[in-house]
C-alpha positions as a printed Julia matrix, in Angstrom:
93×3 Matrix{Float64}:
 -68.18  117.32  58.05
 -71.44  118.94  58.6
 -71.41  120.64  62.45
 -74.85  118.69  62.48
 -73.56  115.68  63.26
 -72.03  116.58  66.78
 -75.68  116.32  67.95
 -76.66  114.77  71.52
 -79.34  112.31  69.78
 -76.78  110.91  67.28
 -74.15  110.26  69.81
 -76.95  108.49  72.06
 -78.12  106.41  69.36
 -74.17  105.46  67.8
 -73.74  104.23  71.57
 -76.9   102.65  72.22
 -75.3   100.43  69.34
 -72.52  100.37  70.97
 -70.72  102.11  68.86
 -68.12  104.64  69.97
 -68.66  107.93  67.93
 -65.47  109.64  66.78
 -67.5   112.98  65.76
 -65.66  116.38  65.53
 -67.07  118.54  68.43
 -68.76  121.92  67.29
 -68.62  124.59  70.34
 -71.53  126.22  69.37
 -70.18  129.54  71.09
 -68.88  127.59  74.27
 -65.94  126.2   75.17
 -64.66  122.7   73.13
 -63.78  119.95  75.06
 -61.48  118.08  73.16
 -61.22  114.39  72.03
 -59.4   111.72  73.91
 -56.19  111.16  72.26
 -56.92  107.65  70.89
 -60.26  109.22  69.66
 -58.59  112.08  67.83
 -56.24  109.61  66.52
 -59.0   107.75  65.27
 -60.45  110.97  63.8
 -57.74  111.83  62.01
 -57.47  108.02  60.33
 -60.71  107.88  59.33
 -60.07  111.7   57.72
 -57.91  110.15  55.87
 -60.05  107.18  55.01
 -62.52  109.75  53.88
 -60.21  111.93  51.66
 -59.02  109.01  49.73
 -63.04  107.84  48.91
 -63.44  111.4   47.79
 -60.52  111.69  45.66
 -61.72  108.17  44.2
 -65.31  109.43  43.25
 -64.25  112.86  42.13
 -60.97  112.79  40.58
 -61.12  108.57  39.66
 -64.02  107.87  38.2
 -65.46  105.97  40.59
 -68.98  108.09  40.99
 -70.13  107.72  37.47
 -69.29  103.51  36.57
 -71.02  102.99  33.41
 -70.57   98.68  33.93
 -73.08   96.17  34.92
 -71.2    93.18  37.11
 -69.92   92.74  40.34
 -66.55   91.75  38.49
 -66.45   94.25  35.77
 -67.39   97.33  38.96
 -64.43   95.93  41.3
 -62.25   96.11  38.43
 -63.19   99.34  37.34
 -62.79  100.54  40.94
 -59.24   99.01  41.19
 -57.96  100.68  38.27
 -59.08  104.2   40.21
 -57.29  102.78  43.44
 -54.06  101.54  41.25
 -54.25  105.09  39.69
 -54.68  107.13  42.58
 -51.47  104.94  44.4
 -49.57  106.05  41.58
 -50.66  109.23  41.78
 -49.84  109.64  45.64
 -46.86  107.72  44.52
 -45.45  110.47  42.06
 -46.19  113.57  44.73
 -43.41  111.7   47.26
 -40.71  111.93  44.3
């Protein structure tokens, strides 16, 4: 993630929607205070979240779907998520 995002203005705004932001702290040259542990654990699942998207566009096909169709795109895009299971599968054995 870009160290942009840990910006004052963004973490106002996430919370004026009450949202809680879960944004990686950059210490700019100071000291880093660090997350809350349910707030890094958070981090890191949504990390996760976020590797298996990219691994979906990039290495799955699912950046470039050359269908028209809500039905034909979901099954398109479940053929990358059955394929990347089995991939993630076959690195445990």
């Amino acid at each position: 993630m870009d160290a942009a995002y840990d910006a004052k203005r963004i973490n106002e705004t996430s919370r004026q929607f009450g949202h809680v932001p879960i944004i990686d702290k950059n210490a700019r040259g100071r000291e880093v205070i660090s997350m809350a542990p349910h707030e890094a654990e958070r981090y890191k699942n949504r990390s996760i979240v976020e590797w298996a998207n990219g691994r979906l566009k990039e290495d799955f096909g699912a950046s470039n779907v050359m269908v028209k169709g809500h039905c034909k795109v979901t099954q398109h895009l479940m053929f990358g998520v059955i394929v990347l299971f089995a991939d993630q599968l076959m690195r445990l054995l």
